[in-house]
PyMOL Python script that loads the backbone (N, CA, C, O; Angstrom):
from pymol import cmd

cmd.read_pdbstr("""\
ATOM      1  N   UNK A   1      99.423 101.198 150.371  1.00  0.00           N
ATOM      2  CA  UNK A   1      99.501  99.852 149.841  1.00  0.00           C
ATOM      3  C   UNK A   1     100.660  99.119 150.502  1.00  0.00           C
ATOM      4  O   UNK A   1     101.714  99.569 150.951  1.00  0.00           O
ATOM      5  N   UNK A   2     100.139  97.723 150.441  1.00  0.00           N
ATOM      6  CA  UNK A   2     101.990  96.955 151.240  1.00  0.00           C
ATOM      7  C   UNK A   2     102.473  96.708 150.250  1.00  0.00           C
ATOM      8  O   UNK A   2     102.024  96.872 149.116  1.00  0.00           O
ATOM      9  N   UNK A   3     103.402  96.304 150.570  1.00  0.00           N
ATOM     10  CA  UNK A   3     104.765  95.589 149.476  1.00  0.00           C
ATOM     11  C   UNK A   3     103.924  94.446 149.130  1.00  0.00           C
ATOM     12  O   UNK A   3     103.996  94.299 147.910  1.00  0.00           O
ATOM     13  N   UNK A   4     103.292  93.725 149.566  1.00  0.00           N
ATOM     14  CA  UNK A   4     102.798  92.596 148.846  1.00  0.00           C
ATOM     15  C   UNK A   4     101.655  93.011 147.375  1.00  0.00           C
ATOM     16  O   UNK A   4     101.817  92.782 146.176  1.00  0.00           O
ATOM     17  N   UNK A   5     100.515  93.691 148.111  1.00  0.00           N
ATOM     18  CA  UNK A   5      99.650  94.146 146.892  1.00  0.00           C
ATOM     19  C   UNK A   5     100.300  94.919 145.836  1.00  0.00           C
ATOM     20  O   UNK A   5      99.784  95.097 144.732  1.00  0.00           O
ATOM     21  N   UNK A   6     101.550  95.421 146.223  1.00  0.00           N
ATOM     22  CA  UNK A   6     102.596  96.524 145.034  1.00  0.00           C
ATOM     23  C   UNK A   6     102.335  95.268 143.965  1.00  0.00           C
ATOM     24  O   UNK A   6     101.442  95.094 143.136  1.00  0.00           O
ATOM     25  N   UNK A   7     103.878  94.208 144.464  1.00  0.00           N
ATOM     26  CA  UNK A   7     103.942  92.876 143.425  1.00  0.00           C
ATOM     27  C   UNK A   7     103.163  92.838 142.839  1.00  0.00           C
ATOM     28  O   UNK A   7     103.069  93.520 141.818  1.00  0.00           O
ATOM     29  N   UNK A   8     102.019  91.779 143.365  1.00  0.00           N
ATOM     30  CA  UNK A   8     101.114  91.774 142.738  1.00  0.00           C
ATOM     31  C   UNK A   8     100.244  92.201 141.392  1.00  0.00           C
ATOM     32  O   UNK A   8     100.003  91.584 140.354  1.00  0.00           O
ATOM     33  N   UNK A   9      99.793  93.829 141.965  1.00  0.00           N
ATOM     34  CA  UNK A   9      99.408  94.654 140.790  1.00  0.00           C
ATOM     35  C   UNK A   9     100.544  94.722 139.628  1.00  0.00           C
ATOM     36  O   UNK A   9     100.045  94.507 138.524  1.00  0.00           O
ATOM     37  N   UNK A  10     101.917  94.961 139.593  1.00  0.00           N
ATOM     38  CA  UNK A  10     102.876  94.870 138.863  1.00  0.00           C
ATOM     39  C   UNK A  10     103.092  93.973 137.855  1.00  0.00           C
ATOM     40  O   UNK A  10     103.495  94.202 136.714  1.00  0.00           O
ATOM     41  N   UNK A  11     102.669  92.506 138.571  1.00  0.00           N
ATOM     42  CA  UNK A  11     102.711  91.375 137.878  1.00  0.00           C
ATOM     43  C   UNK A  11     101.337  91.237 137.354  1.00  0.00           C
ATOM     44  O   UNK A  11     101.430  91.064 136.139  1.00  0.00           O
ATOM     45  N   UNK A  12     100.092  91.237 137.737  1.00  0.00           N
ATOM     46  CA  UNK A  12      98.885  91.517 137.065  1.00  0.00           C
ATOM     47  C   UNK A  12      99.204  92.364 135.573  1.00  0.00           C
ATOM     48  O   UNK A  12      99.092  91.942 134.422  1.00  0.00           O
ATOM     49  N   UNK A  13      99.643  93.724 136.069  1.00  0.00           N
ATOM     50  CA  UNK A  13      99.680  94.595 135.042  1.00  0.00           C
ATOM     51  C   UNK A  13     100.463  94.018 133.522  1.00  0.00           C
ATOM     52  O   UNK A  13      99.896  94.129 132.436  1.00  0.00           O
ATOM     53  N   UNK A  14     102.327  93.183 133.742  1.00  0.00           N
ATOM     54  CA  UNK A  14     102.495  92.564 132.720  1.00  0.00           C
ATOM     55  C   UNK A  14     101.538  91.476 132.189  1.00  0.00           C
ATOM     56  O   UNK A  14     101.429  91.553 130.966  1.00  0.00           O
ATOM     57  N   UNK A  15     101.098  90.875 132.527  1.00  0.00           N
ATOM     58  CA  UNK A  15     100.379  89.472 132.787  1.00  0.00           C
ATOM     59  C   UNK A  15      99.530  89.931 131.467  1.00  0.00           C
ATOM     60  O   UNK A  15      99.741  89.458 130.350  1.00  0.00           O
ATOM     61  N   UNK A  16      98.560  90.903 131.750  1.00  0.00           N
ATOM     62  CA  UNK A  16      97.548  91.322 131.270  1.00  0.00           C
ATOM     63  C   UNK A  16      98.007  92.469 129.557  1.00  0.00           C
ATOM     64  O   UNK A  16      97.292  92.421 128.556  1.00  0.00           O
ATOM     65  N   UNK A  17      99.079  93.215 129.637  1.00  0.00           N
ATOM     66  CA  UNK A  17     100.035  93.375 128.483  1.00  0.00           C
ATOM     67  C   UNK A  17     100.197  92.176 127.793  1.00  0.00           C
ATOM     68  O   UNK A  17      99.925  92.233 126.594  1.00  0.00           O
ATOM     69  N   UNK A  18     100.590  91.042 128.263  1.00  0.00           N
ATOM     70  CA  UNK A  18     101.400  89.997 127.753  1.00  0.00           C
ATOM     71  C   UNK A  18     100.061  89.284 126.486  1.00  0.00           C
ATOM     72  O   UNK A  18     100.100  89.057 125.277  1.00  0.00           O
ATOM     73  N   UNK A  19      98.699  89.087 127.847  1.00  0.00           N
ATOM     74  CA  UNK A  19      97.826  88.330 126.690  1.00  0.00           C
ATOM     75  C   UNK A  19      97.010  89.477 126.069  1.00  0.00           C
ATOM     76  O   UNK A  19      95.819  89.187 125.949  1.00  0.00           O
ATOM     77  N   UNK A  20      97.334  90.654 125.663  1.00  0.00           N
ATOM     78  CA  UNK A  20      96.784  91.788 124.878  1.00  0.00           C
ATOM     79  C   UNK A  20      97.324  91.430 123.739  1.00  0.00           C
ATOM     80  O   UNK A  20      96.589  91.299 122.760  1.00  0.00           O
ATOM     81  N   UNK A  21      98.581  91.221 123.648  1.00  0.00           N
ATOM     82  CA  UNK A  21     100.090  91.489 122.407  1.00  0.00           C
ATOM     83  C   UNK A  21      99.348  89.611 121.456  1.00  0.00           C
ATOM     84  O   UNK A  21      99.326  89.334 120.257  1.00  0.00           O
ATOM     85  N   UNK A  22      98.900  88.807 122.615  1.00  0.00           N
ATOM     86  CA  UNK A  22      98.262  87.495 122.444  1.00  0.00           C
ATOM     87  C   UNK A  22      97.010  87.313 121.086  1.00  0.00           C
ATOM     88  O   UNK A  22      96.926  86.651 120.052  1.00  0.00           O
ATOM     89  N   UNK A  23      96.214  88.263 121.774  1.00  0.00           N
ATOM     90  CA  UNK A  23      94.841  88.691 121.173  1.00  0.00           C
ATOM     91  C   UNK A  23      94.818  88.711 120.134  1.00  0.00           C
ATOM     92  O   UNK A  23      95.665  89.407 119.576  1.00  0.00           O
ATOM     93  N   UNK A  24      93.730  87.876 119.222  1.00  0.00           N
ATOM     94  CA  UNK A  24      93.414  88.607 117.518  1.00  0.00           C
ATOM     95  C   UNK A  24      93.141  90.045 117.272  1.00  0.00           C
ATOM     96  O   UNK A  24      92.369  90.752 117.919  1.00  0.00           O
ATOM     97  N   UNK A  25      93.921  90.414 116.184  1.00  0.00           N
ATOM     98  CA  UNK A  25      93.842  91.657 115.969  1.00  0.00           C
ATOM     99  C   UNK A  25      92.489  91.536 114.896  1.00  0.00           C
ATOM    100  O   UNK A  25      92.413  90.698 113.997  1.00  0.00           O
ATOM    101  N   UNK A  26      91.374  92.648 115.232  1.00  0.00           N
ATOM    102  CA  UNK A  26      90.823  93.178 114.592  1.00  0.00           C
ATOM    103  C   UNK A  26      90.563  94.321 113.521  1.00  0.00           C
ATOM    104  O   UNK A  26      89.555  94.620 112.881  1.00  0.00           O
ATOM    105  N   UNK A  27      91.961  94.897 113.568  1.00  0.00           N
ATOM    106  CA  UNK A  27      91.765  96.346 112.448  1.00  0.00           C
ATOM    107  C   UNK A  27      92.974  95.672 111.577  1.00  0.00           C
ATOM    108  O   UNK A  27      93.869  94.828 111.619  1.00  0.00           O
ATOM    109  N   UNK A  28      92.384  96.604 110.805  1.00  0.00           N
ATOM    110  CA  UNK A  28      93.234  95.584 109.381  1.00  0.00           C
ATOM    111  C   UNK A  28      94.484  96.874 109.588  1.00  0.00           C
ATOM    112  O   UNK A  28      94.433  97.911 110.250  1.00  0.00           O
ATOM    113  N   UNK A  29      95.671  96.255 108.650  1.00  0.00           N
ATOM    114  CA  UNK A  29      97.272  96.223 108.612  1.00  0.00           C
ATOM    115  C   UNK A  29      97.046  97.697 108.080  1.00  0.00           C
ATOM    116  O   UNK A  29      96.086  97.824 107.320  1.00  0.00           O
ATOM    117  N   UNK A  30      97.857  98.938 108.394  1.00  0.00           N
ATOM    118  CA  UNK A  30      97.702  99.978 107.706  1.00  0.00           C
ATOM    119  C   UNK A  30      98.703  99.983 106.527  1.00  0.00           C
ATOM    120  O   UNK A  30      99.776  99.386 106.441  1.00  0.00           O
ATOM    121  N   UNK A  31      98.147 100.728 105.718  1.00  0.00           N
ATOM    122  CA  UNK A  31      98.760 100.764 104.469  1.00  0.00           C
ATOM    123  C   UNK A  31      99.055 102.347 103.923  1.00  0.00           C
ATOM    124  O   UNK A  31      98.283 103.270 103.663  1.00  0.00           O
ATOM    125  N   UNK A  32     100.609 102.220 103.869  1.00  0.00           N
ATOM    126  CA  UNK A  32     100.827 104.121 103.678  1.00  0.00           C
ATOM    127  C   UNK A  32     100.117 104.120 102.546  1.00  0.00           C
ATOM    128  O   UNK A  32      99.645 103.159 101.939  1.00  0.00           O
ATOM    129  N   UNK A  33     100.043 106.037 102.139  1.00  0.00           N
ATOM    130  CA  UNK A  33      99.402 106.298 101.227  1.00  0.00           C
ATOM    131  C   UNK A  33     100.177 106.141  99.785  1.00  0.00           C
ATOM    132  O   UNK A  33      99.760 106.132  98.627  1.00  0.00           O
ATOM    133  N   UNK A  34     101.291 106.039 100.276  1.00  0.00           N
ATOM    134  CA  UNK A  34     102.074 105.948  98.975  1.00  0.00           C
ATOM    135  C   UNK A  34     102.075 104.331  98.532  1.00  0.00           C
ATOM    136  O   UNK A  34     102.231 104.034  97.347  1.00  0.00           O
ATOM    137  N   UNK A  35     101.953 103.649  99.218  1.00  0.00           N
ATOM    138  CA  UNK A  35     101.529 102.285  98.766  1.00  0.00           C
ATOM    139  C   UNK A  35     100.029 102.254  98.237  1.00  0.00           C
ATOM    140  O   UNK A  35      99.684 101.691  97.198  1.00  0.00           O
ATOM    141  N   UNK A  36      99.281 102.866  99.012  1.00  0.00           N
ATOM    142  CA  UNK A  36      97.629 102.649  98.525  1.00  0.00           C
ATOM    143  C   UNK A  36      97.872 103.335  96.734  1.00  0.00           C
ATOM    144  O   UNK A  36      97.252 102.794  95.818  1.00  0.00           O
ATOM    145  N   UNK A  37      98.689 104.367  96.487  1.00  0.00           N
ATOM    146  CA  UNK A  37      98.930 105.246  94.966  1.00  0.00           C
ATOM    147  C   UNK A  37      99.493 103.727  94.322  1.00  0.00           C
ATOM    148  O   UNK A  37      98.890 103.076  93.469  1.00  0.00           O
ATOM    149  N   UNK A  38     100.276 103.501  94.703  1.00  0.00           N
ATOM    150  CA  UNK A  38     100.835 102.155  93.592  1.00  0.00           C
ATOM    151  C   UNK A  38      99.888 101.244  93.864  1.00  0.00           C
ATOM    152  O   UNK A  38      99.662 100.567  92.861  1.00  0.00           O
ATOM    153  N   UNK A  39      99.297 100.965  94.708  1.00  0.00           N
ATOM    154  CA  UNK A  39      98.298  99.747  94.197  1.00  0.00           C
ATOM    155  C   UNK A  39      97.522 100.045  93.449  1.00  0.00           C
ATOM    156  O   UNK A  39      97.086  99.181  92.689  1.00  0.00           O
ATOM    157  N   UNK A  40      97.029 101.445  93.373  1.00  0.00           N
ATOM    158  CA  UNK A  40      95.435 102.029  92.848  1.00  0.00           C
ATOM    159  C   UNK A  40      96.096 102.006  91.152  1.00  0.00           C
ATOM    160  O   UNK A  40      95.350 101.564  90.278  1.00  0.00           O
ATOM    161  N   UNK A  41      97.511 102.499  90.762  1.00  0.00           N
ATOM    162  CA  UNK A  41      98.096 102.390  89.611  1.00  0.00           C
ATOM    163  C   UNK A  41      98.257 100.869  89.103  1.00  0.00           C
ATOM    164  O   UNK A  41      98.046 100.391  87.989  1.00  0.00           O
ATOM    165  N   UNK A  42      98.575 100.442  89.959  1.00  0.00           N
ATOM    166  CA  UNK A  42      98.866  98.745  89.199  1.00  0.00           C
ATOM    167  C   UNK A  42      97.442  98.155  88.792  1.00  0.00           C
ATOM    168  O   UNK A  42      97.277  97.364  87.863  1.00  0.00           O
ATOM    169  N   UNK A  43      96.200  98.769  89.814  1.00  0.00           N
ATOM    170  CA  UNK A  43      95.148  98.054  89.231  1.00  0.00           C
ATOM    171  C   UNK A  43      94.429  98.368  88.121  1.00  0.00           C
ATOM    172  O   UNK A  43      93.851  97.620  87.332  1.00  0.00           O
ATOM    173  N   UNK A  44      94.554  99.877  88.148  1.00  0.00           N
ATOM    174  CA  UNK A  44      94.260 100.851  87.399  1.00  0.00           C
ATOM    175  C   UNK A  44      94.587 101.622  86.369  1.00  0.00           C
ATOM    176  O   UNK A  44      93.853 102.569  86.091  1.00  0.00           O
ATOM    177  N   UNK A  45      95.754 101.358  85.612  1.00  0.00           N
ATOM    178  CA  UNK A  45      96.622 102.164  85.101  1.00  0.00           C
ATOM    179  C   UNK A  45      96.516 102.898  84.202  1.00  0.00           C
ATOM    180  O   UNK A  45      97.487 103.418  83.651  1.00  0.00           O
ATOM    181  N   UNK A  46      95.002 103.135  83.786  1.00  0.00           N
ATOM    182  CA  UNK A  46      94.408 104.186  82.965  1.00  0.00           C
ATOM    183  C   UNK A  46      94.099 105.221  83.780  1.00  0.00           C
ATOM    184  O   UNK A  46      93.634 104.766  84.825  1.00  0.00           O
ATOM    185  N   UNK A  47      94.129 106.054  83.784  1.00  0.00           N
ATOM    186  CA  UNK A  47      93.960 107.367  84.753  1.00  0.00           C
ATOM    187  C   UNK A  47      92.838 108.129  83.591  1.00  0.00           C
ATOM    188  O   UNK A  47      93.070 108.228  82.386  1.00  0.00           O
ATOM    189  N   UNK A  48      91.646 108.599  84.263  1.00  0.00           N
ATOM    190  CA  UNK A  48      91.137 109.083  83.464  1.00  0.00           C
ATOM    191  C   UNK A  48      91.469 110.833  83.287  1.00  0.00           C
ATOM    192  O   UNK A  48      90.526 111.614  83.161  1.00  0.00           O
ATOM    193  N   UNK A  49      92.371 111.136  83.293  1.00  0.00           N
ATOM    194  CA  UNK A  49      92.933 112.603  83.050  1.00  0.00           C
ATOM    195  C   UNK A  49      94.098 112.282  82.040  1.00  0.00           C
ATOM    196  O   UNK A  49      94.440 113.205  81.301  1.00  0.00           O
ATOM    197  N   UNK A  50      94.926 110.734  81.898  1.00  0.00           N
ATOM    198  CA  UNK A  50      96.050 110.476  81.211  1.00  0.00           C
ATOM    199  C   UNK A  50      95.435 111.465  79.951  1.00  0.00           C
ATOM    200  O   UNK A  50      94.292 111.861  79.723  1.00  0.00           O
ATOM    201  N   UNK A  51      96.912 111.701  79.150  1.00  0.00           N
ATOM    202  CA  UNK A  51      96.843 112.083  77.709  1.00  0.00           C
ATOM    203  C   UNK A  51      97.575 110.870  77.230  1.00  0.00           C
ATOM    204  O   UNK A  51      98.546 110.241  77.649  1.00  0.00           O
ATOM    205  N   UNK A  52      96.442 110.717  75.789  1.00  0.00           N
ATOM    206  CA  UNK A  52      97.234 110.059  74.748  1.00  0.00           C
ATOM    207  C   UNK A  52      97.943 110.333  73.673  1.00  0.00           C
ATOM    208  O   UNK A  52      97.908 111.491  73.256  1.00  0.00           O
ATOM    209  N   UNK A  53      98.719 109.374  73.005  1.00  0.00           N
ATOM    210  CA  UNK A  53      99.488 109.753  72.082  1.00  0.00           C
ATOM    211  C   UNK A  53      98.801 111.282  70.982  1.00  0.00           C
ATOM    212  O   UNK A  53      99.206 112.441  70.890  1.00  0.00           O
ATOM    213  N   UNK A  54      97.948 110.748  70.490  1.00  0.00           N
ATOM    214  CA  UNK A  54      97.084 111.003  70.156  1.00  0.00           C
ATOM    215  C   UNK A  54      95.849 112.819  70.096  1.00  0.00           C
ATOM    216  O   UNK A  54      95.136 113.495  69.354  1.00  0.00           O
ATOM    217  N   UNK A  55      96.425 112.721  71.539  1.00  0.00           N
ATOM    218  CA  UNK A  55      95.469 114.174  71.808  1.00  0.00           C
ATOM    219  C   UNK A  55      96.465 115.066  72.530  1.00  0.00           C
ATOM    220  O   UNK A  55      97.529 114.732  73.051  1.00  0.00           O
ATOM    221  N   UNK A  56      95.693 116.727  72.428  1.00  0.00           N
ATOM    222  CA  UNK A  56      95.972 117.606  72.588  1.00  0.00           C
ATOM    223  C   UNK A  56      95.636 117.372  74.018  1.00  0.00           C
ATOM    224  O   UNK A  56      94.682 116.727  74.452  1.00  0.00           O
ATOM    225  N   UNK A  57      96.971 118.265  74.978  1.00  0.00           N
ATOM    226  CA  UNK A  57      96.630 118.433  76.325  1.00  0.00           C
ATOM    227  C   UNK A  57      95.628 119.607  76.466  1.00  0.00           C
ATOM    228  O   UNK A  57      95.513 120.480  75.606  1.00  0.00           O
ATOM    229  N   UNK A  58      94.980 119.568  77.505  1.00  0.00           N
ATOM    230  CA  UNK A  58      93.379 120.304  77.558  1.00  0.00           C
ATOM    231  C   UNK A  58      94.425 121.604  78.035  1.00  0.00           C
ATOM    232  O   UNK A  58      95.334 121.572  78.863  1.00  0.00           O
ATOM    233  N   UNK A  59      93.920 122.802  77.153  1.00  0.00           N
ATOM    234  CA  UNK A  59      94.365 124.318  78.099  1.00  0.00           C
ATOM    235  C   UNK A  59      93.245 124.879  77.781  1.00  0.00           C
ATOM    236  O   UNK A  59      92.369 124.389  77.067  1.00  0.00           O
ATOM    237  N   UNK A  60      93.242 126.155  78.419  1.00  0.00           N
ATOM    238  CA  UNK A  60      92.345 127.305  78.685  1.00  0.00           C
ATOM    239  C   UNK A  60      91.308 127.630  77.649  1.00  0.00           C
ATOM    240  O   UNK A  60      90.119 127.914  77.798  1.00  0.00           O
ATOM    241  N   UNK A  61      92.223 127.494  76.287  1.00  0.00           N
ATOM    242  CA  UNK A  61      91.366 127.812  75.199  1.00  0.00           C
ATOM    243  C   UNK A  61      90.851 126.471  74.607  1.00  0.00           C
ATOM    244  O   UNK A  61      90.037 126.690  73.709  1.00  0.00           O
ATOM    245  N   UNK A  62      91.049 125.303  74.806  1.00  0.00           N
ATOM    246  CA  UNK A  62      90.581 124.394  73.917  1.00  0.00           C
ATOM    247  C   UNK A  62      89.929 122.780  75.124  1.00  0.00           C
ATOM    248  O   UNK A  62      90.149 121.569  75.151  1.00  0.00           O
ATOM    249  N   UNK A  63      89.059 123.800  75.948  1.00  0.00           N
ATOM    250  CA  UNK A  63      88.650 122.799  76.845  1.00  0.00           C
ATOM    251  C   UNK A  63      87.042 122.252  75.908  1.00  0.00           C
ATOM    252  O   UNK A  63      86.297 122.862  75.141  1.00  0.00           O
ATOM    253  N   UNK A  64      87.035 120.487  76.585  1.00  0.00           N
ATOM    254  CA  UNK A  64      86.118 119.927  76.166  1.00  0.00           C
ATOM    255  C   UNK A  64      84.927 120.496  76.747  1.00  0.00           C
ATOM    256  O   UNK A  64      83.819 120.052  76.443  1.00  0.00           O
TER     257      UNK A  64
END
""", "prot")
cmd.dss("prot")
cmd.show_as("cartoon", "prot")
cmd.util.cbc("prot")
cmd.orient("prot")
């Protein structure tokens, strides 16, 4: 290769980085899992395993 086509490709190569970073993003924002647990709680905040005031925790001998 000459020194000229080097440039070139070099500057192509940022050029083409530059309008990538540009581009609409298509995949949605990731979300840790420990955030996905507090959202699923804030929306949710009945857990269907919770115990209530009310009841006996489930053991060995006194399952539903």
């Amino acid at each position: 290769m000459n020194r000229r086509k080097k440039g070139n490709q070099k500057i192509r190569a940022r050029n083409k980085k530059a309008n990538a970073k540009l581009a609409p993003k298509n995949k949605p924002k990731y979300i840790s899992k420990a955030d996905r647990a507090e959202l699923a709680l804030e929306s949710d905040p009945l857990e269907p395993y919770t115990v209530q005031p009310d009841q006996e925790i489930p053991t060995k001998g006194n399952l539903i």
